[in-house]
N, CA, C and O of each residue as an XYZ file, in Angstrom:
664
protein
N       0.888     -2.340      1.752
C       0.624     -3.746      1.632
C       1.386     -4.511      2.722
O       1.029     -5.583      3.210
N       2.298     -3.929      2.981
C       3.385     -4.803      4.311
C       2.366     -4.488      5.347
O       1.579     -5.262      5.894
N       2.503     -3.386      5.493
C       1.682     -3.219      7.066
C       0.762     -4.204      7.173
O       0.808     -5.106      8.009
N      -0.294     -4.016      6.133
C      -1.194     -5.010      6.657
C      -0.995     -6.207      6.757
O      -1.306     -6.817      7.780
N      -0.528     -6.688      5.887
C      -0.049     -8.208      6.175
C       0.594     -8.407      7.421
O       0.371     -9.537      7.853
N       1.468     -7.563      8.313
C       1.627     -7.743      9.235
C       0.769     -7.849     10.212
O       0.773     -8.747     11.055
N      -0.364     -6.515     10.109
C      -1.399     -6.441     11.121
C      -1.501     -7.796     11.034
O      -0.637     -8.504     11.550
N      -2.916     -8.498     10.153
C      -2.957     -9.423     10.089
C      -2.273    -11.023     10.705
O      -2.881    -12.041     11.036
N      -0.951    -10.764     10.690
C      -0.235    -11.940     11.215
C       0.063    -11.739     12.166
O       0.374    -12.745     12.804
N       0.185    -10.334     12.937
C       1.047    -10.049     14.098
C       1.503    -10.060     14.520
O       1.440    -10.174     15.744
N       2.758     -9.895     13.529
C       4.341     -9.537     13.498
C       4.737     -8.741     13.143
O       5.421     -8.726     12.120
N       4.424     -7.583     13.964
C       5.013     -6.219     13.648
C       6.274     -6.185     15.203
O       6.241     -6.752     16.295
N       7.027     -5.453     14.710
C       7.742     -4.716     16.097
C       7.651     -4.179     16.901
O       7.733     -3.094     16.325
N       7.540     -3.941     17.834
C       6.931     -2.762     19.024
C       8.114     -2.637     20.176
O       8.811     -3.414     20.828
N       7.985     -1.610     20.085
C       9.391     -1.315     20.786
C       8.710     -0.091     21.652
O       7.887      0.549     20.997
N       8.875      0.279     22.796
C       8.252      0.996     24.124
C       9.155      1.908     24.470
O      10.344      1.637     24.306
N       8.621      3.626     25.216
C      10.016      4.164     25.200
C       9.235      5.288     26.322
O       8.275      6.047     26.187
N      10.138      4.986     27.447
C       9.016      6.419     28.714
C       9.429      7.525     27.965
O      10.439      7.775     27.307
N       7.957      8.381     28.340
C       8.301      9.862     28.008
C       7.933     10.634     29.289
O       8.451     10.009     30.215
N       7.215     11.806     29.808
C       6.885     12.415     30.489
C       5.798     11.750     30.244
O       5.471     11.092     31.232
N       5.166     11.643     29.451
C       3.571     11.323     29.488
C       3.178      9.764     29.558
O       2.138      9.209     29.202
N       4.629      9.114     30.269
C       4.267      7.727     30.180
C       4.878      6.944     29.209
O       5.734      7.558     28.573
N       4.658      5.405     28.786
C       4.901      4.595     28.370
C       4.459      4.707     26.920
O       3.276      4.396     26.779
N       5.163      5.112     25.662
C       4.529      5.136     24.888
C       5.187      3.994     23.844
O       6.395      3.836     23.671
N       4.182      3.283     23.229
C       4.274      2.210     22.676
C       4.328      2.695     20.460
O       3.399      3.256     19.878
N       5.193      2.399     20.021
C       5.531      2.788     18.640
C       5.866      1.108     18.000
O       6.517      0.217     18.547
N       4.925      1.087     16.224
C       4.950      0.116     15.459
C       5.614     -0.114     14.822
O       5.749      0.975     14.264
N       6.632     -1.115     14.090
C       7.431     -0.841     13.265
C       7.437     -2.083     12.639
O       6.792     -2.918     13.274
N       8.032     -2.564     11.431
C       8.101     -2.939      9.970
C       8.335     -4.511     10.922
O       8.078     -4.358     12.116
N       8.657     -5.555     10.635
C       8.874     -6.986     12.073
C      10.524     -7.112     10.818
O      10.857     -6.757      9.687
N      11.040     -7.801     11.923
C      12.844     -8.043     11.502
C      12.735     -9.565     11.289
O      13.820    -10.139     11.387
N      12.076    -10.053     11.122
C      11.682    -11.194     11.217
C      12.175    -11.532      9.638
O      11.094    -11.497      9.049
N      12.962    -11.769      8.859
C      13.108    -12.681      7.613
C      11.864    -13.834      7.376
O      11.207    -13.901      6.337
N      11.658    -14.851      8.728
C      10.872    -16.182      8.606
C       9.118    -15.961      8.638
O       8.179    -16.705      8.919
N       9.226    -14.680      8.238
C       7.607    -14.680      8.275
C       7.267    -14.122      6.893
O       8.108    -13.614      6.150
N       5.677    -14.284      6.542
C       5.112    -13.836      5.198
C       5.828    -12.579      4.545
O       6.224    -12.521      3.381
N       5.927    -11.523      5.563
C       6.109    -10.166      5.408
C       7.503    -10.041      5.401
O       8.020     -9.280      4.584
N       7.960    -10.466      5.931
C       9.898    -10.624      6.157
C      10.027    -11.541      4.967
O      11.018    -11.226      4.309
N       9.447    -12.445      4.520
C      10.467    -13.141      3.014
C       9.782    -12.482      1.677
O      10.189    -12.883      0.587
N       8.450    -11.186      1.741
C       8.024    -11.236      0.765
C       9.038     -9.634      0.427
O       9.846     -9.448     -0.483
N       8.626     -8.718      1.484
C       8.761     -7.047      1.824
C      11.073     -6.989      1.789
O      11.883     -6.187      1.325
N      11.207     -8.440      2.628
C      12.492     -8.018      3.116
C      12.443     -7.293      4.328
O      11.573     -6.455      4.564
N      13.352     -7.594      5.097
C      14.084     -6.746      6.185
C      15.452     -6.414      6.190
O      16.265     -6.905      5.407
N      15.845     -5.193      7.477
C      17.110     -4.901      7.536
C      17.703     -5.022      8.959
O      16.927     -5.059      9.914
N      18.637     -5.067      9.092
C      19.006     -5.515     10.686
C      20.044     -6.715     10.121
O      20.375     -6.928      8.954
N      20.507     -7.539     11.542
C      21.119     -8.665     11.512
C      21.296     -9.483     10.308
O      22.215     -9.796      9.550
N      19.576     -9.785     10.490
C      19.352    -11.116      9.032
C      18.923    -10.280      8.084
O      17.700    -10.143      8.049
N      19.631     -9.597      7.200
C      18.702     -8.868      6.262
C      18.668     -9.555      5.129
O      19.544    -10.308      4.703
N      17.677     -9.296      4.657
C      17.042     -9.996      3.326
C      16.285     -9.128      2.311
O      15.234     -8.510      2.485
N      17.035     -9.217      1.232
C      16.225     -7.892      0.367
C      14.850     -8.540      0.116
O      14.463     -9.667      0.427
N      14.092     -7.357     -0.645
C      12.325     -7.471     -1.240
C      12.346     -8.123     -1.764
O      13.471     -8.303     -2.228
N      11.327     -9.064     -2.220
C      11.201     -9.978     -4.042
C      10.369     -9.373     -3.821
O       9.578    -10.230     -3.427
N       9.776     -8.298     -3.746
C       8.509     -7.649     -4.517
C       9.310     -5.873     -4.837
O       9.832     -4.964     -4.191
N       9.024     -6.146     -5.963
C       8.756     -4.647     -7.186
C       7.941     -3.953     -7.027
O       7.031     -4.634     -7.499
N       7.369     -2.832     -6.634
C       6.067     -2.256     -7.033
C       6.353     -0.872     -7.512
O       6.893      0.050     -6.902
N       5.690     -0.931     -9.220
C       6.440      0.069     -9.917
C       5.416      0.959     -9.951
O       4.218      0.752     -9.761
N       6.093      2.159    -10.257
C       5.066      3.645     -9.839
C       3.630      3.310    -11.327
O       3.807      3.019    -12.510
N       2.277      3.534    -10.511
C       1.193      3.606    -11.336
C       1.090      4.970    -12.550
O       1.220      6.169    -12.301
N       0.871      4.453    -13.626
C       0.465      5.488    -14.602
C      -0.879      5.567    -14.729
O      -1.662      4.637    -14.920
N      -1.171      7.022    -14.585
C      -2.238      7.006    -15.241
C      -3.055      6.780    -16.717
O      -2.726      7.278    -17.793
N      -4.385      5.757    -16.420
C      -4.220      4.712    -17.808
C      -4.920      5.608    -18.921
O      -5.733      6.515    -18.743
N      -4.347      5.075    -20.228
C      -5.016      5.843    -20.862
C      -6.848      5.409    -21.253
O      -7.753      5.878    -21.944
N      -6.670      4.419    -20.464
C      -8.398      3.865    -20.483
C      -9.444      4.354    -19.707
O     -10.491      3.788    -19.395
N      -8.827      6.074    -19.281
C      -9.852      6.571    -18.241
C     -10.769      6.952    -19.052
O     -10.547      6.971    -20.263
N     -12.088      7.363    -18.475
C     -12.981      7.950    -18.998
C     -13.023      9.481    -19.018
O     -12.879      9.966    -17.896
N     -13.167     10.275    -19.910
C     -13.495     11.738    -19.639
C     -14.224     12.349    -18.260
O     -15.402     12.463    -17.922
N     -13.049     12.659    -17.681
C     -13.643     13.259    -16.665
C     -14.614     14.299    -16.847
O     -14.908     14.443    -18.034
N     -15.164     15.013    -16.114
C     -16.046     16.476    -15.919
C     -16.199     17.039    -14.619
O     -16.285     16.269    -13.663
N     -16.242     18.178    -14.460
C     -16.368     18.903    -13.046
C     -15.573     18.425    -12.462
O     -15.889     17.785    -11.460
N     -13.840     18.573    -12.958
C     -12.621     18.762    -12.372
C     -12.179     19.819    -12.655
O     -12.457     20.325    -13.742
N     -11.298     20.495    -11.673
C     -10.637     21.530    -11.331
C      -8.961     21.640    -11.832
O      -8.170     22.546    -12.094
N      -8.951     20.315    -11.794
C      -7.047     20.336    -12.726
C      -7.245     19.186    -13.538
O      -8.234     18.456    -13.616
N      -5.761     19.117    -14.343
C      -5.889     17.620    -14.916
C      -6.126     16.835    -14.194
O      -5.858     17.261    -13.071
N      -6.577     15.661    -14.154
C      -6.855     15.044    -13.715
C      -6.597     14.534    -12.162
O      -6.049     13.599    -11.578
N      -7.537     16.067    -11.782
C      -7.426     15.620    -10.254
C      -8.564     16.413     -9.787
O      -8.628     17.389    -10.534
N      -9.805     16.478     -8.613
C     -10.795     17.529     -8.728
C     -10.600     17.537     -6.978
O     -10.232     16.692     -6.162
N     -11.115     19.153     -6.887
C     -10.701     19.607     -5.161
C     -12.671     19.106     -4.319
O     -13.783     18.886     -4.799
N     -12.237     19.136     -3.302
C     -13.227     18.613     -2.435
C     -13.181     19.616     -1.253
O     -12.148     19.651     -0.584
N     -13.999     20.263     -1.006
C     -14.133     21.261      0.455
C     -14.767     20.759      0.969
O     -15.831     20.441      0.439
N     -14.443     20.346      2.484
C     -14.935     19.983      3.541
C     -14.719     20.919      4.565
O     -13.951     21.878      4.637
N     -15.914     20.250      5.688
C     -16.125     21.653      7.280
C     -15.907     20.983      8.366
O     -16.830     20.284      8.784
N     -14.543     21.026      9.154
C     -14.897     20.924     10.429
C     -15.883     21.984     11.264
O     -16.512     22.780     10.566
N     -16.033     22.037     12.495
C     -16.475     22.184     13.306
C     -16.138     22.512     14.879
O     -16.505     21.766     15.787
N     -15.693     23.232     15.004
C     -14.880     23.557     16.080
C     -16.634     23.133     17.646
O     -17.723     23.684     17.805
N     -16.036     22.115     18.275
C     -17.166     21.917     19.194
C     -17.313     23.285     20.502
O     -18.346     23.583     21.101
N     -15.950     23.920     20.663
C     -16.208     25.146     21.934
C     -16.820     25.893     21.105
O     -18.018     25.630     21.205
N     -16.585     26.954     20.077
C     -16.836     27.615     19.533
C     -18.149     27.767     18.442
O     -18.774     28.746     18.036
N     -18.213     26.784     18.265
C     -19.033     26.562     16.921
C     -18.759     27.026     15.812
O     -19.535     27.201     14.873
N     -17.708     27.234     15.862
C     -16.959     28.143     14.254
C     -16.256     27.768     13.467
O     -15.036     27.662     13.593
N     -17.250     27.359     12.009
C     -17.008     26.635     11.348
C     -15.168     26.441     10.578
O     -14.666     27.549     10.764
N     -14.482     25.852     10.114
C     -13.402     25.660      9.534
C     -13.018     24.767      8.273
O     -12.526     23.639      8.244
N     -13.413     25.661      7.190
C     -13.137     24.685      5.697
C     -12.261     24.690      5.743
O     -11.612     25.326      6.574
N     -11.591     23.630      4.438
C     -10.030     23.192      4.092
C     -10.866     22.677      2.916
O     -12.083     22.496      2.870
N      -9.759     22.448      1.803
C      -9.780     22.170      0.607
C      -8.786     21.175      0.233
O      -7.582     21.431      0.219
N      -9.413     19.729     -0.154
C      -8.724     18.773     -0.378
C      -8.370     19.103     -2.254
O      -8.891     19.891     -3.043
N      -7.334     18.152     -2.401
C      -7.355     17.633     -3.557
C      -7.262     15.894     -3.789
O      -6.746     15.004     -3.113
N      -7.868     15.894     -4.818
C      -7.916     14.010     -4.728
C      -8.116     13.388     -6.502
O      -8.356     14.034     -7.522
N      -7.970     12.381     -6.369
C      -8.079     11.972     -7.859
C      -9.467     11.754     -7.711
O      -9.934     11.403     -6.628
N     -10.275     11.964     -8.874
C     -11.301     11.678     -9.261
C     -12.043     10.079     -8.769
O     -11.149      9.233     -8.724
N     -13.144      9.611     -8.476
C     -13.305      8.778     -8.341
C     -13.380      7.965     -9.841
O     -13.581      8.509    -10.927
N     -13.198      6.753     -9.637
C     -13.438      5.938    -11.076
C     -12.115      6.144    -11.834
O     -11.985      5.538    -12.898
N     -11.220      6.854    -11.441
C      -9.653      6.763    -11.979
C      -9.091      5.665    -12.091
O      -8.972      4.990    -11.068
N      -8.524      5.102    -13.493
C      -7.549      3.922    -13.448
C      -6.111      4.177    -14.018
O      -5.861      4.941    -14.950
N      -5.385      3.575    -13.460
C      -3.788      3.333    -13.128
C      -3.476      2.328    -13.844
O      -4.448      1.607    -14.067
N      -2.174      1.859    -14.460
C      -1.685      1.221    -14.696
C      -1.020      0.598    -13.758
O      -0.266      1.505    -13.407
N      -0.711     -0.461    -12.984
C       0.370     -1.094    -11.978
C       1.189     -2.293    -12.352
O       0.595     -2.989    -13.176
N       2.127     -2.659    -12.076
C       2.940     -2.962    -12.389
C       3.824     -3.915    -11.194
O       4.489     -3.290    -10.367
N       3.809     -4.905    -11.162
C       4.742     -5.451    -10.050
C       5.713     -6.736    -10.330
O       5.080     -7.634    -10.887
N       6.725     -6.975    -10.153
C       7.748     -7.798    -10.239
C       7.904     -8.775     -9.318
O       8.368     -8.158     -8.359
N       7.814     -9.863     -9.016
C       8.027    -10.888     -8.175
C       9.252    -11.694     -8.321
O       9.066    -12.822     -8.777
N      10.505    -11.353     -8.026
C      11.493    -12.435     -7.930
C      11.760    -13.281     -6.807
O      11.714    -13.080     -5.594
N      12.083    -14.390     -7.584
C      11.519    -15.893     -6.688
C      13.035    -15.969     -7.107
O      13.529    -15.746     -8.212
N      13.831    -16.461     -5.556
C      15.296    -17.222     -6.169
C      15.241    -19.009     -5.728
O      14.197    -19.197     -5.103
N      15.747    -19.830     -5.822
C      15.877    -21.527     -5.603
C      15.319    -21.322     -4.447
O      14.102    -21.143     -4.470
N      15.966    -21.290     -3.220
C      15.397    -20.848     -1.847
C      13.737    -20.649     -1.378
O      13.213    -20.807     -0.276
N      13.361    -20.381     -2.230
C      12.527    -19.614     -1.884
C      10.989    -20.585     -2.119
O      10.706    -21.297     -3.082
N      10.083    -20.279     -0.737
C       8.767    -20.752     -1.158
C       7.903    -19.820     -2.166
O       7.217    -18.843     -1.865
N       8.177    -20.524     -3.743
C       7.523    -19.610     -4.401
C       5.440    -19.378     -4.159
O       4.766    -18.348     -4.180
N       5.100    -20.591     -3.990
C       3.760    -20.299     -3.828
C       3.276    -19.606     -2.651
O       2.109    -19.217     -2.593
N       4.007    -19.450     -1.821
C       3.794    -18.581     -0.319
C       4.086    -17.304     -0.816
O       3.190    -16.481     -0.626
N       5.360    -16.799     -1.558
C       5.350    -15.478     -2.014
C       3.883    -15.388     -2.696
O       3.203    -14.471     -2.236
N       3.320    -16.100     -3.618
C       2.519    -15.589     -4.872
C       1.263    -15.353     -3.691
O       0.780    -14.270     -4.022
N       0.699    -15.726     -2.782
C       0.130    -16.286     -1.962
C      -0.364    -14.690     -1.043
O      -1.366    -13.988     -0.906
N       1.223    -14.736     -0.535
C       1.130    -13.272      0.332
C       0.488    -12.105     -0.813
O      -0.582    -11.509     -0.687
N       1.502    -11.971     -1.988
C       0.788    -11.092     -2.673
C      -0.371    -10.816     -3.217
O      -0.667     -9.708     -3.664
N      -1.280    -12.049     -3.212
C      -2.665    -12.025     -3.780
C      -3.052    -11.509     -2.402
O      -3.698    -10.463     -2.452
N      -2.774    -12.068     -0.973
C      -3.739    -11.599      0.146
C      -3.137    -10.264      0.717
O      -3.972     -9.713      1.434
N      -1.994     -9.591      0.633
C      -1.725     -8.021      0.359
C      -2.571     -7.473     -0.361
O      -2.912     -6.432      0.200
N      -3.382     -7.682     -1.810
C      -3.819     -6.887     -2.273
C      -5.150     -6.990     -2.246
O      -5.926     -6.110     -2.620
N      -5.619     -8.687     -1.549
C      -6.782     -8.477     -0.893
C      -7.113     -7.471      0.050
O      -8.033     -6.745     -0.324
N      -6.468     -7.126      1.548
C      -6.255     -6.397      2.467
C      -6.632     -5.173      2.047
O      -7.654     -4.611      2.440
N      -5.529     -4.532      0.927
C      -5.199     -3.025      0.547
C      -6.684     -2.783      0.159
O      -7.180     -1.725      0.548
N      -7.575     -3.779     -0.678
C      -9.378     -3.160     -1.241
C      -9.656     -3.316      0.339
O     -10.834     -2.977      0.456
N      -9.288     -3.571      1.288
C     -10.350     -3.894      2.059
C     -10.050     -2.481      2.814
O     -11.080     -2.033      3.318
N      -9.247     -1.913      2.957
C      -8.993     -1.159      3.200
C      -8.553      0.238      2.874
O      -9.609      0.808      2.597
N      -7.441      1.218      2.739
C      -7.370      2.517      1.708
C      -5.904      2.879      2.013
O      -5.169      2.823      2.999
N      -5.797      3.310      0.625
C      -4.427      4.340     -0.079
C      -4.282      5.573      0.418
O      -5.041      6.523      0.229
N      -3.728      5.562      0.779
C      -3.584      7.167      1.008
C      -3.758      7.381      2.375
O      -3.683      6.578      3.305
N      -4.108      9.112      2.365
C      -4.639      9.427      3.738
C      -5.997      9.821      3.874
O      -6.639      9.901      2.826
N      -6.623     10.108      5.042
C      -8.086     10.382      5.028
C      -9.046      9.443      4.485
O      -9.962      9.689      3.700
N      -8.745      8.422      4.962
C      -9.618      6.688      4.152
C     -10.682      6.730      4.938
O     -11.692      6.322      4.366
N     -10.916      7.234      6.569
C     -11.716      7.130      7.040
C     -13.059      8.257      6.769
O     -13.970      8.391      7.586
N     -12.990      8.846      5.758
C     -13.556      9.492      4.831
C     -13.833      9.215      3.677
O     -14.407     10.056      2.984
N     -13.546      8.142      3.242
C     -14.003      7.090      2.144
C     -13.127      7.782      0.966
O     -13.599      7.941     -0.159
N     -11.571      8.255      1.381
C     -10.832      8.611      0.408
C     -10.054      7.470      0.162
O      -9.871      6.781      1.166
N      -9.390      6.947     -1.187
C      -8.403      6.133     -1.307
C      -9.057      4.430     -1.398
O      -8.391      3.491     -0.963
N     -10.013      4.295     -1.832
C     -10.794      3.202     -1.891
C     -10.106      2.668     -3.184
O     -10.038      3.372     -4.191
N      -9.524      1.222     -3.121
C      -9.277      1.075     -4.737
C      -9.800     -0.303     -4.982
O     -10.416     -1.022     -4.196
N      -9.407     -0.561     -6.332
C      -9.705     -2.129     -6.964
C      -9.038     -2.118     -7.734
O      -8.749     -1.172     -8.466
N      -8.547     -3.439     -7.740
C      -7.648     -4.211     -8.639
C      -8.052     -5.191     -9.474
O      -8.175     -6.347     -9.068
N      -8.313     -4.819    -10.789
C      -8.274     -5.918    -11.641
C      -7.377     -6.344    -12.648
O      -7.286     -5.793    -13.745
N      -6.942     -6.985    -12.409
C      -5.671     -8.015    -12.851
C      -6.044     -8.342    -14.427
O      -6.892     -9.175    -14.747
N      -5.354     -7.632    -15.263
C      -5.809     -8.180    -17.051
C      -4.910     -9.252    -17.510
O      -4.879     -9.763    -18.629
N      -3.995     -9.584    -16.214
C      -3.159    -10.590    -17.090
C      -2.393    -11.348    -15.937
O      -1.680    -10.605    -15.262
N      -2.397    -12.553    -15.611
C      -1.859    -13.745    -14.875
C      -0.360    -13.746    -14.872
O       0.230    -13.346    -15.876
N       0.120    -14.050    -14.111
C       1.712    -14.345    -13.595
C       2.164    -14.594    -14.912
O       1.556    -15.427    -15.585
N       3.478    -13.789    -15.543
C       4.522    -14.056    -16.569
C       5.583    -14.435    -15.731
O       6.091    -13.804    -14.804
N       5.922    -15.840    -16.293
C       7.073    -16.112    -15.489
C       8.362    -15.524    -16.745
O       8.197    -15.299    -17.944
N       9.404    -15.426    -16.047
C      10.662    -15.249    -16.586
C      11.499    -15.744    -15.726
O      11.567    -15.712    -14.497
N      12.441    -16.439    -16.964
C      13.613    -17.883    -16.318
C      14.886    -16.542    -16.622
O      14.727    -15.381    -17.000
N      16.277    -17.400    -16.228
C      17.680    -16.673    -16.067
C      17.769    -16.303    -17.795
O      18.203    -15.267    -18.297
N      17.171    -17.594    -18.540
C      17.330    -17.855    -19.871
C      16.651    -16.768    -20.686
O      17.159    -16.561    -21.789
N      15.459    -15.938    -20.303
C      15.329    -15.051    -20.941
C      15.593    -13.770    -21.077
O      15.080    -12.990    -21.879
N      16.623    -13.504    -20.062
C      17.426    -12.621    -19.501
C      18.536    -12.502    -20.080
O      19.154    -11.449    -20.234
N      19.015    -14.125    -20.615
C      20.179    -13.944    -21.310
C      20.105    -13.913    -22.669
O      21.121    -13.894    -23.364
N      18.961    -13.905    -23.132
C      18.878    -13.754    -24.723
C      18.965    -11.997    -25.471
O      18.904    -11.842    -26.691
């Protein structure tokens, strides 16, 4: 979700470094505190500023549907063929992947302190998780792995200092 929001704004880091093979250019996280991604993600360096975003590990929900023609619990393998272009000789591999139509439980925490533009945090995080459908989880997305959706069953719970202290 950082990355993209960075893509997007284009404030990532880039830092350049000769090798033998030239100038090679590498992306990295932006140090930037004053931007979407720097007050939502946090940075480290100089100005560091911790996360106000939580993102707690997904369970798998118990509102899935019965899978079928899976290979483990709930996870089913996928064989695919490259193609070797000199040779022509073929090369399977065997993925594993979650089932399509799998749902998760997720979970995320937003702490907002005085400081802070709270509607710009809430803001970034709705258009982070716009981005993430628009794009994919995981690896091998450009294979239409890691496609997700988010539907939200329940609107911002706020919590004050006061319910913390009860």
């Amino acid at each position: 979700m950082r990355s993209l929001v960075e893509l997007q704004d284009g404030h990532l880091t880039i830092s350049t470094k000769n090798t033998e093979r030239g100038i090679v250019k590498s992306y990295g996280p932006t140090k930037n505190p004053n931007t979407p991604a720097g007050m939502l993600f946090g940075v480290v360096g100089d100005d560091q500023r911790p996360s106000r975003l939580i993102v707690r590990d997904c369970k798998f929900s118990d509102k899935n549907p019965e899978f079928t023609n899976i290979d483990l619990p709930y996870t089913e393998t996928k064989t695919e063929v490259s193609i070797d272009r000199i040779t022509s000789k073929a090369n399977p591999r065997t993925f594993e992947r979650v089932p399509a139509g799998a749902i998760f439980d997720l979970k995320m925490v937003l702490n907002i302190f005085d400081e802070d533009n709270e509607e710009l945090l809430k803001q970034t995080v709705q258009r982070a998780i716009n981005l993430l459908e628009d794009d994919y989880l995981g690896g091998h997305g450009s294979r239409g792995y890691g496609q997700i959706i988010f539907k939200i069953d329940k609107d911002w719970t706020e919590k004050t200092i006061a319910d913390y202290q009860k």
